[in-house]
Backbone as a printed PyTorch tensor [residue, N CA C, xyz], in Angstrom:
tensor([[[  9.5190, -28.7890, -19.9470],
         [  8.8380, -27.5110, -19.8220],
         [  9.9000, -26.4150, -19.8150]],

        [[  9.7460, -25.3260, -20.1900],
         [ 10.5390, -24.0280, -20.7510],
         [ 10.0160, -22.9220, -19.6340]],

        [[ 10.8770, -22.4790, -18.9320],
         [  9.8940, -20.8710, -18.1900],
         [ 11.0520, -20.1600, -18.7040]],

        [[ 10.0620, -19.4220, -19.4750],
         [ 10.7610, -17.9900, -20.0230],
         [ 10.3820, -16.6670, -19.1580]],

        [[ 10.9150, -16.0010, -18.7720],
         [ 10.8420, -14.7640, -18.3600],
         [ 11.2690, -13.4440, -19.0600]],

        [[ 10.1540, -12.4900, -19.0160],
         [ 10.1660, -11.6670, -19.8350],
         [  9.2590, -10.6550, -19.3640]],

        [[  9.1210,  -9.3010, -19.3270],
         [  8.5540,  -7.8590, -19.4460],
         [  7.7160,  -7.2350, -20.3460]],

        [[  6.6700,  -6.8800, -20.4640],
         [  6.2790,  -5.7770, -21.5930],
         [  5.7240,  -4.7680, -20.6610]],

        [[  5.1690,  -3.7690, -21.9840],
         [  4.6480,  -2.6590, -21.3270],
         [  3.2700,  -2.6810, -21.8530]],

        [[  1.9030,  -2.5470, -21.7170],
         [  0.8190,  -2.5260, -22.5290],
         [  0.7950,  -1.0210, -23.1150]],

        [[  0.0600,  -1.4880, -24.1330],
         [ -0.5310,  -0.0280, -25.3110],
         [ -1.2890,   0.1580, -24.7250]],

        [[ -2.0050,   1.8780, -25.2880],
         [ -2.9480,   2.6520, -24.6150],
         [ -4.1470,   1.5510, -24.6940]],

        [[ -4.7260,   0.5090, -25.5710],
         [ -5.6470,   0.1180, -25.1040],
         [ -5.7820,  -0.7860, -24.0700]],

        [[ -4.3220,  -0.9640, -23.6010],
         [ -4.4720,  -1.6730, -22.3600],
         [ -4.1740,  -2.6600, -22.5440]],

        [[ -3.3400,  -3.5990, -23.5940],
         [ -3.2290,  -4.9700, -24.1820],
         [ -1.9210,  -5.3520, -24.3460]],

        [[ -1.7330,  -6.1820, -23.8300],
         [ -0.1410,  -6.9730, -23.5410],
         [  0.1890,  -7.3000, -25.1250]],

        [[  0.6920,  -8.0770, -25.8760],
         [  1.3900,  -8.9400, -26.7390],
         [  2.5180,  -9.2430, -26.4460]],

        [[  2.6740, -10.5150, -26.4640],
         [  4.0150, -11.4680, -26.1350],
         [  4.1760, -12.2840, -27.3870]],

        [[  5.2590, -11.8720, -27.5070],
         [  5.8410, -13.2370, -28.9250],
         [  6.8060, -14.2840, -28.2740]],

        [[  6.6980, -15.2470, -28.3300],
         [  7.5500, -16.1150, -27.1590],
         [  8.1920, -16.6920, -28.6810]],

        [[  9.5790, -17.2660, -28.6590],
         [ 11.1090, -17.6590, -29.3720],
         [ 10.8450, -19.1280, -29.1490]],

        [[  9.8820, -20.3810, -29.2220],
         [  9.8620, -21.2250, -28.7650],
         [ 10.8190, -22.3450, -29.9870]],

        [[ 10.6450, -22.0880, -31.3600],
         [ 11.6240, -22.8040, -32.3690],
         [ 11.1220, -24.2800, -32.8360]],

        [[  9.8600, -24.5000, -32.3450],
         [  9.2960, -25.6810, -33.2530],
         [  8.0790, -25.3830, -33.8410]],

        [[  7.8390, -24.9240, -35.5530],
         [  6.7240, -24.5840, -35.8040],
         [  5.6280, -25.6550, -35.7900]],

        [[  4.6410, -25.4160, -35.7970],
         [  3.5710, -26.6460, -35.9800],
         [  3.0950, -27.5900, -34.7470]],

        [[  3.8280, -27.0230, -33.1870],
         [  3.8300, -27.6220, -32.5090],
         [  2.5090, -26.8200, -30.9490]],

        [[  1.8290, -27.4750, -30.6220],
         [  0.7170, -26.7780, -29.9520],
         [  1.2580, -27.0410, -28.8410]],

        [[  1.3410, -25.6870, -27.6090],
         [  1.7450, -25.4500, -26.4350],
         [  0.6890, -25.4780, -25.5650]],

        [[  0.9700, -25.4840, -24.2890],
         [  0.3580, -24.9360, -23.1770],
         [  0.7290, -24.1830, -22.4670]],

        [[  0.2960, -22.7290, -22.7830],
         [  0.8840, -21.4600, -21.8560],
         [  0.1710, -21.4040, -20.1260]],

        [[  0.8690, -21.1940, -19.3760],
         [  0.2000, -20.2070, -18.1800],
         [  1.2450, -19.0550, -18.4630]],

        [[  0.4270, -18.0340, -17.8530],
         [  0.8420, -16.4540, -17.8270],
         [  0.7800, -16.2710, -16.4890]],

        [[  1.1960, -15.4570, -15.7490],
         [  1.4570, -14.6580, -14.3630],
         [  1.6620, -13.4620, -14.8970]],

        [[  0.7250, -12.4670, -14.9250],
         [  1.1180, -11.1510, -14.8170],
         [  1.0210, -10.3610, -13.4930]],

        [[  1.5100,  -9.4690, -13.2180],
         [  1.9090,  -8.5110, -12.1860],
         [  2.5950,  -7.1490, -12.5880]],

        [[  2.0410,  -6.4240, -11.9910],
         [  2.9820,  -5.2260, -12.2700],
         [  4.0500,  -4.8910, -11.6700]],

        [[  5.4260,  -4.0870, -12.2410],
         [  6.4900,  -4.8320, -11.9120],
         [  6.7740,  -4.2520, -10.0770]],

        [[  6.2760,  -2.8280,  -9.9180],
         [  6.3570,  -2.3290,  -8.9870],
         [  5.6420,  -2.7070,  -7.5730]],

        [[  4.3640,  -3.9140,  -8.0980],
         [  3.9680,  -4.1970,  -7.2060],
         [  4.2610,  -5.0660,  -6.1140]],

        [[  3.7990,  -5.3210,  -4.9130],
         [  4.4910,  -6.0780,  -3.4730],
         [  3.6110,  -7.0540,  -3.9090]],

        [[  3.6070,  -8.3330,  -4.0690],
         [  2.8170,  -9.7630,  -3.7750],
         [  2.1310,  -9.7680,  -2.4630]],

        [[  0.9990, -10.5360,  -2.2530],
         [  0.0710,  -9.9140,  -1.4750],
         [  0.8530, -10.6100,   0.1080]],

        [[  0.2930,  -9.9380,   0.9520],
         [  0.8070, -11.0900,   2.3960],
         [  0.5080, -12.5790,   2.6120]],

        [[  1.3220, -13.1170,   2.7620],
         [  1.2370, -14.6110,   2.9480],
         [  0.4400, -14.7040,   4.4500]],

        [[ -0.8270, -15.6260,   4.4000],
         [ -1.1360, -15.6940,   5.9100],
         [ -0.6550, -16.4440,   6.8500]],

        [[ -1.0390, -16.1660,   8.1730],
         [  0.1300, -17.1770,   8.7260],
         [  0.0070, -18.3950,   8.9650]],

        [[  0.5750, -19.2680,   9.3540],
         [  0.5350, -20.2940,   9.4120],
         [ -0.5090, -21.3310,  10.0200]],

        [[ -0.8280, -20.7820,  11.1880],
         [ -1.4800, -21.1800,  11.8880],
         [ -2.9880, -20.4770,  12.6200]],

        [[ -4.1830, -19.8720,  12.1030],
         [ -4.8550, -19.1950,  12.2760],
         [ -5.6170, -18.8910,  14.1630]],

        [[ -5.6330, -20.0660,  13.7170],
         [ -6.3840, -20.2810,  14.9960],
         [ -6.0840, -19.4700,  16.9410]],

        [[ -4.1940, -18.8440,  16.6920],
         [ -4.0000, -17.9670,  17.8770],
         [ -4.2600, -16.6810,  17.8500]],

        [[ -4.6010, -16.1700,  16.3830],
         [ -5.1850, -14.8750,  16.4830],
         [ -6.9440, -14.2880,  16.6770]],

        [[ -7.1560, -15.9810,  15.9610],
         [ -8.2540, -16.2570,  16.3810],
         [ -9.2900, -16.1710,  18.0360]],

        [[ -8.4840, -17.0760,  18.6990],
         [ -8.1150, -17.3420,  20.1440],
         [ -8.3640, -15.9580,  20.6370]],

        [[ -7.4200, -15.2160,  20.1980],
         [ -6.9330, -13.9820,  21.0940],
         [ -7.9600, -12.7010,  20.3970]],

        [[ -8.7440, -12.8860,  19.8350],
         [ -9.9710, -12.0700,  19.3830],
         [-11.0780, -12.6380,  19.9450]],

        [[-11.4260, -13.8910,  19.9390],
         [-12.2300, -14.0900,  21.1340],
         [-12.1060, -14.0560,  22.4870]],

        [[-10.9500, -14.0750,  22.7040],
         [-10.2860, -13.3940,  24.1750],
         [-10.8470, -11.7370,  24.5830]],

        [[-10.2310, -11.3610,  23.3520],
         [-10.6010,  -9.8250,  23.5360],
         [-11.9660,  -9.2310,  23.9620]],

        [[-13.0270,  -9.8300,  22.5240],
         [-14.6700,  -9.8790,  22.7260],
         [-15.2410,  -9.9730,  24.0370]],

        [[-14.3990, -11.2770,  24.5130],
         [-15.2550, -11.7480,  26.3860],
         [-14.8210, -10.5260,  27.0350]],

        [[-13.4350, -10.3450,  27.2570],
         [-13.1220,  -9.4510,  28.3410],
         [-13.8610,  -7.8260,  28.3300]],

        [[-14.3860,  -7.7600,  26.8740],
         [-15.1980,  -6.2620,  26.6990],
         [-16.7190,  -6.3280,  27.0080]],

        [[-17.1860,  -8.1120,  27.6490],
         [-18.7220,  -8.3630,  27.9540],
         [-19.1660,  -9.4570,  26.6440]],

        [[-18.5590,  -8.8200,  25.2160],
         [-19.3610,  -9.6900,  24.2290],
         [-18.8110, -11.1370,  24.3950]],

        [[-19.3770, -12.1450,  23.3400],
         [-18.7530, -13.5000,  23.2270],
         [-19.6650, -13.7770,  21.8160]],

        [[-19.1990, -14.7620,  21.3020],
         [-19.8330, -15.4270,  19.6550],
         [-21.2810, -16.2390,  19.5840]],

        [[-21.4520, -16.4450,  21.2410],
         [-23.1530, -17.2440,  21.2640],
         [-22.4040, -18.2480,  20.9020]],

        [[-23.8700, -19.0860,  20.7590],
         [-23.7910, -20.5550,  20.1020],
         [-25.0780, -20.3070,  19.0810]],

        [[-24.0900, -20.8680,  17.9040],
         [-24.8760, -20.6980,  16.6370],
         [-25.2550, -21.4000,  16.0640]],

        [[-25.1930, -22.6620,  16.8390],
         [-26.3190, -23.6420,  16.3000],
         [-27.8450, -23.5340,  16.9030]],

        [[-27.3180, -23.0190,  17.9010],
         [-28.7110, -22.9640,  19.0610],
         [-29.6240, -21.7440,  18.5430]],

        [[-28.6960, -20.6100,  17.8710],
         [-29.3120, -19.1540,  16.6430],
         [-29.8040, -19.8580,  15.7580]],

        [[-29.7250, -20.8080,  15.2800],
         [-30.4040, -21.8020,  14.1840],
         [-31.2670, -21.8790,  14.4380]],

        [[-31.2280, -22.9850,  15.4720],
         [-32.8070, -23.9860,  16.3720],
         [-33.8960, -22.6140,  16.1450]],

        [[-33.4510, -21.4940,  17.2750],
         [-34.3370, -20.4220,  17.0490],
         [-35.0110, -19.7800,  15.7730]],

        [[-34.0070, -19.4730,  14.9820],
         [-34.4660, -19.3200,  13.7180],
         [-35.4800, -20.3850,  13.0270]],

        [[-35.0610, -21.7870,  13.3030],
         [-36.1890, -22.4770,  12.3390],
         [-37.4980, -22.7880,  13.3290]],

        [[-37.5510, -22.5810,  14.6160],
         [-38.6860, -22.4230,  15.0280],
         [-39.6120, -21.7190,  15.3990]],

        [[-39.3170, -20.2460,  14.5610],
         [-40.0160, -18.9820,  14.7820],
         [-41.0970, -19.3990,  13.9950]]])
């Protein structure tokens, strides 16, 4: 496998073209593309482990009176209305 790296700029209609230098005619590829713009930040990675921010938002909820119920038991109710 070959990773080429390379830049363009799109035309006003908004459309990339890439000519890739690959040197075997007649031969059928499989491209993936990654585009991005170059200025942009990649998005935030989440963290690792969800579940302590988690924790600490249901922490928060109780101590203000609320809490999440039990939502299986919002079910039961629901299917026996």
């Amino acid at each position: 496998m070959n990773v080429i790296q390379t830049s363009g700029t799109t035309g006003s209609d908004g459309m990339l073209t890439l000519t890739l230098p690959l040197g075997q005619p007649g031969t059928r590829y499989e491209i993936a593309v990654v585009a991005q713009p170059e200025n942009s930040t990649p998005p935030a990675t989440p963290p690792a482990d969800p579940w302590p921010a988690i924790d600490a938002f249901r922490e928060r909820l109780a101590a203000s009176g609320r809490d999440f119920g039990d939502s299986a038991e919002d079910i039961r109710e629901d299917r026996d209305r």
